[in-house]
Structure formats: C-alpha cells, structure tokens
MARBA-3410 file (N, C-alpha, C, O; in Angstrom, 1 decimal):
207
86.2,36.8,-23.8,85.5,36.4,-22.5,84.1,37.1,-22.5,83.1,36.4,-22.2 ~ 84.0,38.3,-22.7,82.6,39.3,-23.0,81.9,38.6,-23.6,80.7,38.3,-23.2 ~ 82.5,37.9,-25.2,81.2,37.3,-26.0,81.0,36.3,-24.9,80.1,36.3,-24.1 ~ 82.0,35.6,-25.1,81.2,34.3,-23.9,79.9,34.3,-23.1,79.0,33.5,-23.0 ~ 80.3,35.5,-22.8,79.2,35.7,-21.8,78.3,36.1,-22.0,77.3,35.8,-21.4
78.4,37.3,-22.9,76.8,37.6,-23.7,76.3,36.4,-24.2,75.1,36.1,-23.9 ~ 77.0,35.4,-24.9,76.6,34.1,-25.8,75.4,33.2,-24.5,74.2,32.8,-24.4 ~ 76.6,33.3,-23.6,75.7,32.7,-22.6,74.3,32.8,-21.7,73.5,32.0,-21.1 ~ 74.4,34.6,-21.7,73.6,35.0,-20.9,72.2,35.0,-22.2,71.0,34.9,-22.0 ~ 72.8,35.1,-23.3,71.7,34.7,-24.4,71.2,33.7,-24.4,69.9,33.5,-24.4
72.3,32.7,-24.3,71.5,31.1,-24.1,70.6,30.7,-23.4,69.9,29.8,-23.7 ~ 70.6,31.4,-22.0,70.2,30.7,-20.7,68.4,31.4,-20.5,67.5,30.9,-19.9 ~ 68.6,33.1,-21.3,67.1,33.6,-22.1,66.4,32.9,-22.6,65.3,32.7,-22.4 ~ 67.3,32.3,-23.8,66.2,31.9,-24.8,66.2,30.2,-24.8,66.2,29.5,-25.8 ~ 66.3,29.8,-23.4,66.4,28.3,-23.1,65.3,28.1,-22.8,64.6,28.9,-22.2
64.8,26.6,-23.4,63.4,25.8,-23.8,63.2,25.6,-22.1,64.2,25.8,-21.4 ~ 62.0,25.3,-21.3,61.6,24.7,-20.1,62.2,23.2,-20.2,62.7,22.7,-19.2 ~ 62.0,22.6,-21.4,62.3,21.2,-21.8,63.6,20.8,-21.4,63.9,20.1,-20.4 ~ 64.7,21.5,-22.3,66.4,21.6,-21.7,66.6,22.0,-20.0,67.3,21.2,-19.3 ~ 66.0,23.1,-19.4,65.8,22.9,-17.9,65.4,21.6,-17.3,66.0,21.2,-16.3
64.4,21.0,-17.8,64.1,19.7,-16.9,65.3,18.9,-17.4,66.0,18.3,-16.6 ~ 65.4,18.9,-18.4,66.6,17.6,-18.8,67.8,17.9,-18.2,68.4,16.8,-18.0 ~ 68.8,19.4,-17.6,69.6,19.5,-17.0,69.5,19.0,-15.8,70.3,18.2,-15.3 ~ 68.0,19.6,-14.9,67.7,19.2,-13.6,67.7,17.4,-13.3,68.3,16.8,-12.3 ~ 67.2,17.1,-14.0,67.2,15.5,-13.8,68.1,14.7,-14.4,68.0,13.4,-14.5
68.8,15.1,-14.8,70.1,15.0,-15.2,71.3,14.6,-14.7,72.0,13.6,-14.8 ~ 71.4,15.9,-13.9,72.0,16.1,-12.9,71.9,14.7,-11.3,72.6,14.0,-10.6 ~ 70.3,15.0,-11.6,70.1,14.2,-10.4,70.4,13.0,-10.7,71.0,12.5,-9.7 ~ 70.1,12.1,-11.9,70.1,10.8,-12.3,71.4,10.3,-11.9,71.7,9.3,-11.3 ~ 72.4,11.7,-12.6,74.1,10.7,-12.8,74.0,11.2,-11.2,75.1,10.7,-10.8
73.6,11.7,-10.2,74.2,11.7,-8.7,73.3,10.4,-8.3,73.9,9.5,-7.8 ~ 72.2,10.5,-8.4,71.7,8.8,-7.8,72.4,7.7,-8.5,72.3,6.6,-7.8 ~ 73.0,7.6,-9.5,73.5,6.4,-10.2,75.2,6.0,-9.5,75.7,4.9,-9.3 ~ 75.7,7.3,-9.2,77.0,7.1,-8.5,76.9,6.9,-6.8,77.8,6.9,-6.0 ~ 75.6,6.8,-6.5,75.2,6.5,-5.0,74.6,5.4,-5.4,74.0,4.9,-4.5
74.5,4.7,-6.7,74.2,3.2,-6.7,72.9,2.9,-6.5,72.4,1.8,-6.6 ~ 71.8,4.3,-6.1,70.0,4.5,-6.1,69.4,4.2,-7.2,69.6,4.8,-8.3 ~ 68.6,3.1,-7.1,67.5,2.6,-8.0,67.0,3.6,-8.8,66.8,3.6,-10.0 ~ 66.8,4.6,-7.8,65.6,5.8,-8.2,66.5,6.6,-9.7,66.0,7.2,-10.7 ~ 67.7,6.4,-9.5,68.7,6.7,-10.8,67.6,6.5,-12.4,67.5,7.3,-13.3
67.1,5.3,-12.2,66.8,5.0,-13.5,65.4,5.7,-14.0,65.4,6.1,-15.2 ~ 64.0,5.7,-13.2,63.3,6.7,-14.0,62.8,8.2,-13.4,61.7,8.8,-13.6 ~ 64.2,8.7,-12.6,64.5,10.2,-12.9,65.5,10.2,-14.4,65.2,11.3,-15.0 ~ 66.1,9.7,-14.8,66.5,9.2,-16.1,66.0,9.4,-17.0,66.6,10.1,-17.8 ~ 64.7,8.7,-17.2,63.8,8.7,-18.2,62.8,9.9,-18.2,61.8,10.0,-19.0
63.2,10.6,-17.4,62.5,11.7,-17.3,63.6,13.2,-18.0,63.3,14.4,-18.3 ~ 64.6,12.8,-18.0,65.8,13.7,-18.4,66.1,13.3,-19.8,66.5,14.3,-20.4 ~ 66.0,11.6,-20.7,66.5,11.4,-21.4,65.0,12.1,-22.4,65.0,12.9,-23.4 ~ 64.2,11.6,-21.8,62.7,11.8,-22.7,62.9,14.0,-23.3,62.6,14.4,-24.4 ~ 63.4,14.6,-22.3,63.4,15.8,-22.2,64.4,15.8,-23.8,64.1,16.3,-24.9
65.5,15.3,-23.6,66.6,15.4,-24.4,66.3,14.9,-25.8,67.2,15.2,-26.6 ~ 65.5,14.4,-26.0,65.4,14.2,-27.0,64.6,14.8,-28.2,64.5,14.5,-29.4 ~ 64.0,15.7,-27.6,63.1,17.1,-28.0,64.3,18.3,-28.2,64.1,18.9,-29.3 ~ 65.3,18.7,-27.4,66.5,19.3,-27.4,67.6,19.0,-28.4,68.2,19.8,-29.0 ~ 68.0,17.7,-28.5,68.2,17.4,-29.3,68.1,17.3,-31.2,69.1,17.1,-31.9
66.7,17.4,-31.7,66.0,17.4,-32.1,66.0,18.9,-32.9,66.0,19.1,-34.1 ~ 65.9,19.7,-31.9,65.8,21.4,-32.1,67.2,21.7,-32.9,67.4,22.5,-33.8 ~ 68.1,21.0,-32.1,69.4,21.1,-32.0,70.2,20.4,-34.0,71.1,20.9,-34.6 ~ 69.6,19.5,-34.2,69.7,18.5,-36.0,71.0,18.3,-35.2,72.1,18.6,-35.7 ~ 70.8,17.7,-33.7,72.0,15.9,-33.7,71.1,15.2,-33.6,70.4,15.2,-32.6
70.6,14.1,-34.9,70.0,13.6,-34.7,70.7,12.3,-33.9,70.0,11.7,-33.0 ~ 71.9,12.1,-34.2,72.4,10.9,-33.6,72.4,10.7,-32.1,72.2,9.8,-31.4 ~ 72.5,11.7,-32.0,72.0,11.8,-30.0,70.4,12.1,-29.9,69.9,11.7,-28.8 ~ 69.7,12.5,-30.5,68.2,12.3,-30.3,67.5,10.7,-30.1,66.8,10.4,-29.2 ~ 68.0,9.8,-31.5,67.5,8.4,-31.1,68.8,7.8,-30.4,69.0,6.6,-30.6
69.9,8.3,-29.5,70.3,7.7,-28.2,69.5,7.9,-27.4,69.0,6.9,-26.8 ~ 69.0,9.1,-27.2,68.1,8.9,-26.1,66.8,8.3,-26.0,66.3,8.1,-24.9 ~ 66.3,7.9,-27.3,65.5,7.2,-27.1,65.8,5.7,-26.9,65.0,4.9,-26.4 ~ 66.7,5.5,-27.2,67.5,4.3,-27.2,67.7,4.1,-25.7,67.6,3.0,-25.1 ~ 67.9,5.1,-25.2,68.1,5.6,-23.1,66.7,5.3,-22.4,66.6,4.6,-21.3
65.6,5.9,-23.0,64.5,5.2,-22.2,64.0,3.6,-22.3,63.5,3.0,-21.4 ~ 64.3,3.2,-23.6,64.2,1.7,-23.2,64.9,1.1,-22.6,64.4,0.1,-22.0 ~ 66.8,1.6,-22.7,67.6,0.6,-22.0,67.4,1.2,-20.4,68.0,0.5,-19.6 ~ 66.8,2.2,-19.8,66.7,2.9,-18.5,65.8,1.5,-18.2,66.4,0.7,-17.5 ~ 64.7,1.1,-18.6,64.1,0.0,-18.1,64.3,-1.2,-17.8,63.7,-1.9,-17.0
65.2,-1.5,-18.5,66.7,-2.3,-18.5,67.2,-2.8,-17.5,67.3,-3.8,-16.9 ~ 67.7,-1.6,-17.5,68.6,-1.1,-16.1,68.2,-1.3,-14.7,68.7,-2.0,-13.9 ~ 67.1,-0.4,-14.6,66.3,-0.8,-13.4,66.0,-1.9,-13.1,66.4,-2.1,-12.0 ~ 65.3,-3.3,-13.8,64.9,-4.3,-13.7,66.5,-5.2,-13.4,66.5,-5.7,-12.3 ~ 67.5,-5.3,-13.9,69.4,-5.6,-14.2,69.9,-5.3,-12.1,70.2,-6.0,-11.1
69.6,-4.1,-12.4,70.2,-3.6,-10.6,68.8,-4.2,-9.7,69.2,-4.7,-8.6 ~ 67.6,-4.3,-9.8,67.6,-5.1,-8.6,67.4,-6.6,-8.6,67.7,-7.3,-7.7 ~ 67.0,-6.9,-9.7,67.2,-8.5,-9.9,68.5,-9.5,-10.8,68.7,-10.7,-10.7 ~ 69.2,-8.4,-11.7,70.2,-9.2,-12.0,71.5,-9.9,-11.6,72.4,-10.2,-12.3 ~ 71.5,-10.0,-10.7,72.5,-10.5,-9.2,72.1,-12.4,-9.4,71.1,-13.0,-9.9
73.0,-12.7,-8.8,72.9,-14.0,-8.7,71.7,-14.9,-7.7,71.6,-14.7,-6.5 ~ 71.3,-15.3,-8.0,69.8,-15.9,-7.4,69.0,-14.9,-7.5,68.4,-14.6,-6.4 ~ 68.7,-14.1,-9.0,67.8,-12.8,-8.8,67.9,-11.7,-7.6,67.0,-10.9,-7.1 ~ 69.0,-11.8,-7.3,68.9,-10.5,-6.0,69.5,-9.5,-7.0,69.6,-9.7,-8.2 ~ 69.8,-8.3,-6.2,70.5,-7.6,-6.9,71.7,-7.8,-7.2,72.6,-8.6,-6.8
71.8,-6.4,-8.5,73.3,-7.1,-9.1,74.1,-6.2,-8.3,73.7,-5.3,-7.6 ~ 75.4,-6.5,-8.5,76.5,-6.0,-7.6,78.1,-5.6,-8.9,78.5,-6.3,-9.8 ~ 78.5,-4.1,-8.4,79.2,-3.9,-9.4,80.6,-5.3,-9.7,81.1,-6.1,-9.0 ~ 80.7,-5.0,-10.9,82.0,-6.1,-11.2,82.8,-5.1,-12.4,82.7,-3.9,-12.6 ~ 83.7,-6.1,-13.0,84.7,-5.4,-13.8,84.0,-5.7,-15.2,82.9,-6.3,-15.1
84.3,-5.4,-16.3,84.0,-5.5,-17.6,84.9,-6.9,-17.7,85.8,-7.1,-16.8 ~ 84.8,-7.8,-18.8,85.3,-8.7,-19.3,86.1,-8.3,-20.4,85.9,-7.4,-21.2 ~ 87.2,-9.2,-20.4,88.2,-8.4,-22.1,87.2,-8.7,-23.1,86.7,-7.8,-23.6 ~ 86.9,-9.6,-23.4,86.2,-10.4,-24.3,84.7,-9.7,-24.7,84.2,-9.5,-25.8 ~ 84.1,-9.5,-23.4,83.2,-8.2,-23.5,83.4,-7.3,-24.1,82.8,-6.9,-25.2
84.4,-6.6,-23.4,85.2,-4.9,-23.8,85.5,-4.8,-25.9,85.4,-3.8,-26.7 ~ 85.9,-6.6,-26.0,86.1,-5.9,-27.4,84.5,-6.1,-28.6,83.9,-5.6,-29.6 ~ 84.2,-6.9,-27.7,83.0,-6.8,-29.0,82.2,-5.5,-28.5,81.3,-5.1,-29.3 ~ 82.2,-4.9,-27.6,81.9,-3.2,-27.5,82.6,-2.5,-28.5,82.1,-2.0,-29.5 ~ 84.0,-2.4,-28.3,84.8,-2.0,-29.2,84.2,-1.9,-30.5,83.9,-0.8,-31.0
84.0,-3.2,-31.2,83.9,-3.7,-32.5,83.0,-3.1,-32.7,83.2,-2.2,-33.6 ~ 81.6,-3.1,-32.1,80.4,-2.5,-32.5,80.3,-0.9,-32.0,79.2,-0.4,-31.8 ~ 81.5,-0.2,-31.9,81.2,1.0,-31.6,81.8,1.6,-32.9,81.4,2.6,-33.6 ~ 83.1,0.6,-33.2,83.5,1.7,-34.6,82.6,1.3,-35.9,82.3,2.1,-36.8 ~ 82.0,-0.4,-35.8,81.0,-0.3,-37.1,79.6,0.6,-37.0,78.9,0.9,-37.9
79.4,0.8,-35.9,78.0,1.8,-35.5,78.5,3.1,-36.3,77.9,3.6,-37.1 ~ 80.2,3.7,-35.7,80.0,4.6,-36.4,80.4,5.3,-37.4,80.5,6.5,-37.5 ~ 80.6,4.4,-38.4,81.0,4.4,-39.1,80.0,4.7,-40.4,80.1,5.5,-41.3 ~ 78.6,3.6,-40.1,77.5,3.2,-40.8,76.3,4.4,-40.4,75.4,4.8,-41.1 ~ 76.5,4.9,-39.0,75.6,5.5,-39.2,76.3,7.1,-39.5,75.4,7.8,-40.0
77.3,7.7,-39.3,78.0,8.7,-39.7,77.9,9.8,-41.0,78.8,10.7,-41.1 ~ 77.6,7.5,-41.8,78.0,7.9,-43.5,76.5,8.4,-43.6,76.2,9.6,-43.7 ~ 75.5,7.3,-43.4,74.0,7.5,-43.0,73.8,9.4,-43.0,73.4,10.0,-44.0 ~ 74.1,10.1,-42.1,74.1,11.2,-41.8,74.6,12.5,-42.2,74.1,13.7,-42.2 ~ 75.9,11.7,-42.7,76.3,12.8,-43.7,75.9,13.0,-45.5,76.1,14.0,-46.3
75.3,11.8,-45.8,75.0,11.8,-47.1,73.4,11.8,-47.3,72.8,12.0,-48.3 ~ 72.8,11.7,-45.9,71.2,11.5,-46.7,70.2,12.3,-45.7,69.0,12.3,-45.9 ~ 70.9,12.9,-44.7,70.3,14.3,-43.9,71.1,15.4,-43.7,72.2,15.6,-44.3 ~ 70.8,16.2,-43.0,70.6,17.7,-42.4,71.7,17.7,-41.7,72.4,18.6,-41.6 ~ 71.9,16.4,-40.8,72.5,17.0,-40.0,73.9,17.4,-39.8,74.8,17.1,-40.6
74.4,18.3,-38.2,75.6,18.1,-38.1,76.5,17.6,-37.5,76.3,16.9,-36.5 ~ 77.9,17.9,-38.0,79.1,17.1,-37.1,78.4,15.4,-37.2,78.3,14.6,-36.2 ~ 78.1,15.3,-38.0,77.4,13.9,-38.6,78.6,12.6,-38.1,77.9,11.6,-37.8 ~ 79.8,12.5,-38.1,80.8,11.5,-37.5,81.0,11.7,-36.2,81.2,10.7,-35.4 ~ 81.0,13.3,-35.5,81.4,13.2,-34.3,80.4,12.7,-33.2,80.6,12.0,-32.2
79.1,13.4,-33.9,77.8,13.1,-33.6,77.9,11.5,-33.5,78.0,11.0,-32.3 ~ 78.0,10.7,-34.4,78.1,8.7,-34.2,78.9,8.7,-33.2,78.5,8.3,-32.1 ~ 79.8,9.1,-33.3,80.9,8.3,-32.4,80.0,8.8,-31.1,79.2,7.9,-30.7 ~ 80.0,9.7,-30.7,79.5,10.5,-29.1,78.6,9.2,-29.0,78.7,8.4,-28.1 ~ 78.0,9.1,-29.7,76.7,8.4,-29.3,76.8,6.9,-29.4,76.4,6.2,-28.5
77.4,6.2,-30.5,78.4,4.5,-30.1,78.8,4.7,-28.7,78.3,4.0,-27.8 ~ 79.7,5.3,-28.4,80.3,5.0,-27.0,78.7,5.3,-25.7,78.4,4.6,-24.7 ~ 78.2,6.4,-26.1,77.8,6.7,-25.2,76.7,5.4,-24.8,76.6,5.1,-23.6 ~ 76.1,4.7,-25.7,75.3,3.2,-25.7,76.6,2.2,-25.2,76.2,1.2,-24.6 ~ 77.9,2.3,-25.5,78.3,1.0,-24.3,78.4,1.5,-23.1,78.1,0.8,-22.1
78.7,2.7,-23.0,78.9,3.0,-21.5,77.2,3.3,-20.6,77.2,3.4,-19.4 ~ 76.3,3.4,-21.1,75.4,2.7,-20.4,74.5,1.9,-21.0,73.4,2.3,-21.2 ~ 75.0,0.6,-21.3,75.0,-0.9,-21.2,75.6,-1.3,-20.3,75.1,-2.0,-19.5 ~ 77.1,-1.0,-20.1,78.2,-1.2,-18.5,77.7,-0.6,-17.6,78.2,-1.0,-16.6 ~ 76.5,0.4,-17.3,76.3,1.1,-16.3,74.7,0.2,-16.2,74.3,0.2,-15.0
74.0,-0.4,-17.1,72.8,-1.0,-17.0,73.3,-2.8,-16.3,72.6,-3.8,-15.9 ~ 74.6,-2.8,-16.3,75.1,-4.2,-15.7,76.1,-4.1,-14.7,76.8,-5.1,-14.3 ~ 76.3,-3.0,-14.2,76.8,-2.5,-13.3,78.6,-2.3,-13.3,79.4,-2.0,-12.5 ~ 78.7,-2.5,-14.5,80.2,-2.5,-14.9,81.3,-1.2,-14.3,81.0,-0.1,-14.8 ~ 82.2,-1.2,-13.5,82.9,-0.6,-12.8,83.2,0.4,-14.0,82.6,1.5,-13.9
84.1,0.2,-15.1,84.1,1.2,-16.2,83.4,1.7,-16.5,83.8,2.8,-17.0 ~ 82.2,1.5,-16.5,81.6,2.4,-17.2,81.8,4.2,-17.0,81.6,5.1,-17.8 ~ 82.2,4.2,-15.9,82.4,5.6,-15.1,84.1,5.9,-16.2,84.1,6.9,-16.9 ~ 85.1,5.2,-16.3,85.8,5.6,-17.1,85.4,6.1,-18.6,85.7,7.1,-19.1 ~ 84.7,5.2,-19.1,83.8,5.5,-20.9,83.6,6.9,-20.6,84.3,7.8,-21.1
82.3,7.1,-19.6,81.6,8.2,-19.6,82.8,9.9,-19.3,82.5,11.0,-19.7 ~ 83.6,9.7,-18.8,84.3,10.7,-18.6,85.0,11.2,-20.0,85.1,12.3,-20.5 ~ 85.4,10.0,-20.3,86.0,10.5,-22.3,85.3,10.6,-23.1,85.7,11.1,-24.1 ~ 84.1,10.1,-22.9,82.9,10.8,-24.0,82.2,12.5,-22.9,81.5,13.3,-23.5 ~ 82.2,12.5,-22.5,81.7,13.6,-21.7,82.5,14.9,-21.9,81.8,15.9,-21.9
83.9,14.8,-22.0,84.8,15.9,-22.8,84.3,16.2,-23.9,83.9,17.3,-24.2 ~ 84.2,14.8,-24.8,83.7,15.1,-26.6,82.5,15.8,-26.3,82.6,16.9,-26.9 ~ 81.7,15.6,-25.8,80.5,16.3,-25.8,80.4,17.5,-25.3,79.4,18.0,-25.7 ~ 81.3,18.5,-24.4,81.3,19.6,-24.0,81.7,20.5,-25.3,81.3,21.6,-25.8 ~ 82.6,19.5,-25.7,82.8,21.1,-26.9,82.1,20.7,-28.4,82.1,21.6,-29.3
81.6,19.6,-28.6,80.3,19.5,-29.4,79.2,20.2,-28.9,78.4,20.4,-29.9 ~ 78.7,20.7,-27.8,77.4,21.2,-27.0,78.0,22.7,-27.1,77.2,23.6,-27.5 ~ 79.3,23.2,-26.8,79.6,24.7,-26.8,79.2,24.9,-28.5,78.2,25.4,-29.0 ~ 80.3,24.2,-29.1,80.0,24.6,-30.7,78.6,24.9,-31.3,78.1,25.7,-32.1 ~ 77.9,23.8,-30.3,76.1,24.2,-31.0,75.4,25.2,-30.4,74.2,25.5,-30.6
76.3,26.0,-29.5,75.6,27.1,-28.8,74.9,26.1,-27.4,74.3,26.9,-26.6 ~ 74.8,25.3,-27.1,74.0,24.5,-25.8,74.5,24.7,-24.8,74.7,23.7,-24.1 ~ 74.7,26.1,-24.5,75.9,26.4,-23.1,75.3,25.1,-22.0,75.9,24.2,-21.6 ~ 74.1,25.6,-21.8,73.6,25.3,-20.2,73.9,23.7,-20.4,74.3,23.2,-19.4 ~ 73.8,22.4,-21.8,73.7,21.5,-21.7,75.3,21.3,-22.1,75.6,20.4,-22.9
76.2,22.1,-21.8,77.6,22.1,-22.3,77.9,22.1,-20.7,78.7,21.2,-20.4 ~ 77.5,22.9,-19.7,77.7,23.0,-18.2,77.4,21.8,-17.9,78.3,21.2,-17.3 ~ 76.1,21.0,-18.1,75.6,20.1,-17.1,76.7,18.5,-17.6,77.0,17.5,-17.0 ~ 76.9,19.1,-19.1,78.4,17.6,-19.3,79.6,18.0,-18.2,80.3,17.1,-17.7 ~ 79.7,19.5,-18.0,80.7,19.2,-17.3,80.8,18.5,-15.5,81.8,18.1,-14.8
79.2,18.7,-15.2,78.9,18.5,-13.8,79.3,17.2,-13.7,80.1,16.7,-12.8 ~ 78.5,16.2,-15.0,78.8,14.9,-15.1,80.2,14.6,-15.2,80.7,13.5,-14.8 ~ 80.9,15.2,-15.6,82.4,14.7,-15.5,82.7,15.0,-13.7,83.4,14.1,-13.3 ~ 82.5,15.6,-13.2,82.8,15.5,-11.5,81.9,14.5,-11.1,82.3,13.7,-10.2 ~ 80.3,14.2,-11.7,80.1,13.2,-10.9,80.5,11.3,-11.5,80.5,10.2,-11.0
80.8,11.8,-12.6,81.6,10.2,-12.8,82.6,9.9,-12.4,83.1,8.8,-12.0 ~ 83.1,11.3,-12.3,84.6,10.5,-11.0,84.5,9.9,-9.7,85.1,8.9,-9.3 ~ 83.2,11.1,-8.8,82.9,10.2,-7.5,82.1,9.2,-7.9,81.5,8.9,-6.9 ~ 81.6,8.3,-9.0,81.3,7.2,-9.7,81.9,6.2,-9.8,81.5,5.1,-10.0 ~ 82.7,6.4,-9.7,84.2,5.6,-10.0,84.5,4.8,-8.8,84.4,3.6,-8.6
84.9,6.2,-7.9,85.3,6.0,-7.0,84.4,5.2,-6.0,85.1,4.6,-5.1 ~ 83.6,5.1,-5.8,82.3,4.7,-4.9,82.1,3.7,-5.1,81.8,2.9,-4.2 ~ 82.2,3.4,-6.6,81.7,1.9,-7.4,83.1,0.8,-6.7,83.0,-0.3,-6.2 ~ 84.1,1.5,-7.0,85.4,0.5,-6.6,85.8,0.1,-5.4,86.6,-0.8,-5.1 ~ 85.0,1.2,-4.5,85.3,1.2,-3.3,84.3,0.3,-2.7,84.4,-0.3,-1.7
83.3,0.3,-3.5,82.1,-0.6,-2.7,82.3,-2.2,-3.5,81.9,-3.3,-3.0 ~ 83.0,-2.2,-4.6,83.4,-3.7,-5.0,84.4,-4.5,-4.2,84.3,-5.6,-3.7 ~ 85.7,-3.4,-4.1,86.3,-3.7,-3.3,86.2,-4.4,-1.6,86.9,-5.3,-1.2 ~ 85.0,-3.7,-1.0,84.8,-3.9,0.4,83.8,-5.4,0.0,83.7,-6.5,0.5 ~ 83.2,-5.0,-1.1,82.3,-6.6,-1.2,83.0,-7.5,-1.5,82.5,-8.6,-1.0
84.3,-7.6,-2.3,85.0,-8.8,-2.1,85.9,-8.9,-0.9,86.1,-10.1,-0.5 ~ 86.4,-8.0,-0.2,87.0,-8.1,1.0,86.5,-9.0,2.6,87.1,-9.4,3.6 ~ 84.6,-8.8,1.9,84.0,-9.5,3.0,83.7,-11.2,3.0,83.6,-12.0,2.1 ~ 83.5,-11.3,4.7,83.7,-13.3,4.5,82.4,-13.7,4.1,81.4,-13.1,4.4 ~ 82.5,-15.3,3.1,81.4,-15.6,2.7,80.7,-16.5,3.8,81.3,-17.3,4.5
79.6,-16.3,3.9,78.8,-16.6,4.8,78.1,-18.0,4.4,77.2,-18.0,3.6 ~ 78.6,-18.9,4.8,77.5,-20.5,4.1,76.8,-21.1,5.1,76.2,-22.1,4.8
END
C-alpha cells in the first residue's frame, strides 16, 4: 500500500499539464454526455486532442490514433444528436439493432486482430493486443454513443475496467482514476438514457 502511494504521489509530480486537461475535460464530457448535453461533444475534443499527446508519451499507440479517430467522430456526433432525428430534429436514444450489434462485433475482432499483429511485429509498442482490443471496442462504443445507442453505456463500462489496469500497469495513475470516474459516470448513463427512452415511448403521439 506504501509503494502505491509513493508511486502515486510520484505520478501526480511528474504529471504533464496536458494529462490534467485531458482528465479535467474528461471528466466533464462523459458527465455532459450522460445528461444528454450537446456541449458533451467539443469539451471532448478538447480532452481527446489532450490524449493523444499522453498517449503518445505513453508507446500505446493504439489508443493515440483512437483518439484521433475521437476528434473526427466528436464532429459526428455533435452534428447525429442535434439533427439526426427524424425530420432532422434531434436524435433521440434507441436500442442497438442485432444485426447492427454483429457487424460491430465482426469488425472489432478483425480490427484486432490486424492491427495487434501490426503492433507487435513492426513497432515499439506495448501490450500491443490488449492495446487493439481497448481501442476496437472503445470505437464501437462511441459510434453507439455518436447515434445515441442506449448500450453504448454497457460497452463503455467493460472496456473501462480493461483500461484501468492497462493505465495502472503503465504507471498512469491519475488517467487510471479518471477510467474509474467514468465507470460511475456510465452507469448514471445508462440509467438516464433508459429512463428518458422509456418516458419517450410512454408518451402520446400527437398528430
């Protein structure tokens, strides 16, 4: 428990300004996204942009071009939630489709599969398989979150584990803490999302 905590009180010394804004907005993004706030998306890109510099420092590369992968689909997203709704209004949460769910599936294990090998045979980096996988799921689960998909909040909680002790292992205490915040705030994510689909189908249609 002592090292722990020297480890940590070391960590949080010799932490970049960059990793602070990326926790701070971070934090904030996944709490505006589970309150369903627009503004979710470029406090986002202000957290993902951070992360990818941290990342970077860090040789995951596979989570560095997610996040770049995060600021184009953040644009996405934003544009999806207020016009992708039926007659361009906004979109409104729904369920994933089976048929959707599997060709996620499909392309999460050929992603990581190809880029894993990619990783372990022709760079630097580490945890080169665990690294793909984190980052396959973590691109469907916001693609479901860029279309408002009720699961997505389930994805994110089982990759959000993987990543805590991937982030301990690399020494990333502070960005090992802020996975764990996100796992409390994907739950009231969840919860908020189903509860507000729910009341939206519960209400009468107005013609």
């Amino acid at each position: 428990m002592t090292d722990f905590y020297n480890s940590m009180t070391a960590a949080l010394q010799a932490m970049s300004l960059v990793e602070v804004i990326g926790v701070i907005t971070g934090i904030a993004g996944v709490w505006l996204a589970a309150r369903q706030h627009i503004w979710t998306w470029p406090i986002s890109v202000v957290s993902v942009t951070a992360y990818v510099f941290v990342f970077y420092e860090a040789r995951l590369y596979a989570d560095m071009g997610l996040n770049v992968f995060y600021i184009i689909t953040s644009f996405y997203g934003w544009y999806e939630w207020l016009y992708g709704g039926s007659g361009h209004t906004e979109r409104k949460v729904t369920r994933v489709g089976q048929r959707e769910l599997w060709v996620m599936i499909a392309l999460v294990v050929a992603f990581t599969a190809s880029l894993g090998y990619f990783l372990d045979n022709y760079t630097n980096a580490d945890l080169s398989y665990t690294d793909s996988a984190t980052t396959a799921v973590s691109l469907m689960a916001y693609w479901m979150m860029a279309k408002k998909r009720l699961e997505n909040w389930l994805v994110w909680l089982a990759v959000d584990v993987v990543y805590i002790g991937v982030f301990t292992y690399k020494e990333l205490y502070l960005t090992a803490l802020l996975y764990f915040i996100f796992l409390i705030l994907a739950t009231i994510g969840y919860l908020d999302w189903k509860r507000d689909m729910e009341r939206e189908a519960a209400a009468p249609v107005i013609k």
